[in-house]
C-alpha positions, 0 to 999 in steps of 0.5 A: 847491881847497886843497893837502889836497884836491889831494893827495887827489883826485890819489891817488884818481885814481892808484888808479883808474887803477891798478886799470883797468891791472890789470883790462886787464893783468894779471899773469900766474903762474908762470913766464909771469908771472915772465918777462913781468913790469913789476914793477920788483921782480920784474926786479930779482930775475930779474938776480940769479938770472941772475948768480948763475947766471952766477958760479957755474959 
């Protein structure tokens, strides 16, 4: 097997793994969803609003 098809073979199962975690754990709405997030992005964005809430009184 060369470099390419390693490479390639190792994003499909990425994706498939990916997609499987979705359907078994998806992500919920609103504000459930915003609090019970994984999403490195959306937590990151839960600290800011949090110590812009924090700083501003």
């Amino acid at each position: 097997m060369s470099i390419a098809n390693a490479g390639e073979a190792y994003e499909a199962a990425e994706e498939a793994a990916g997609e499987r975690v979705a359907r078994h754990w998806p992500e919920g709405h609103g504000l459930r969803g915003w609090i019970t997030t994984v999403d490195h992005k959306r937590i990151g964005r839960r600290y800011m609003v949090t110590a812009r809430c924090a700083f501003s009184g």
